[in-house]
C-alpha positions, 0 to 999 in steps of 0.5 A: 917713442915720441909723439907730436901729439898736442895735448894742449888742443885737449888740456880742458877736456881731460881736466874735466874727463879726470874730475868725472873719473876721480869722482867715479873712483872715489865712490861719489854719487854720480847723476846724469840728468839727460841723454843729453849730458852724456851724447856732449861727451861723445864727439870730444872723447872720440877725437882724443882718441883719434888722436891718439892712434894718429900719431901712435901710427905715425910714430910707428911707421917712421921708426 
């Protein structure tokens, strides 16, 4: 399957959600400061995911 999903509308926030991760993974000490800094991850994330099931769906129904 194919989608028109765009990854370039989210290439800087998944290069800077796989940095997090690999830091994560790697065992690195990560230090969240406030609320604050987790809450400005939320919107962006939700939107990608959206976005994935948008057009998941839409390929799927169409085939």
């Amino acid at each position: 399957m194919q989608s028109k999903f765009d990854h370039r509308s989210f290439k800087a926030f998944c290069g800077t959600l796989k940095e997090k991760r690999d830091g994560i993974a790697h065992g690195e000490e990560v230090l969240i400061q406030n609320v604050s800094d987790c809450i400005a991850w939320h919107d962006p994330a939700v939107e990608l995911l959206d976005a994935l099931v948008d057009t998941t769906m839409d390929v799927a129904v169409s085939h």
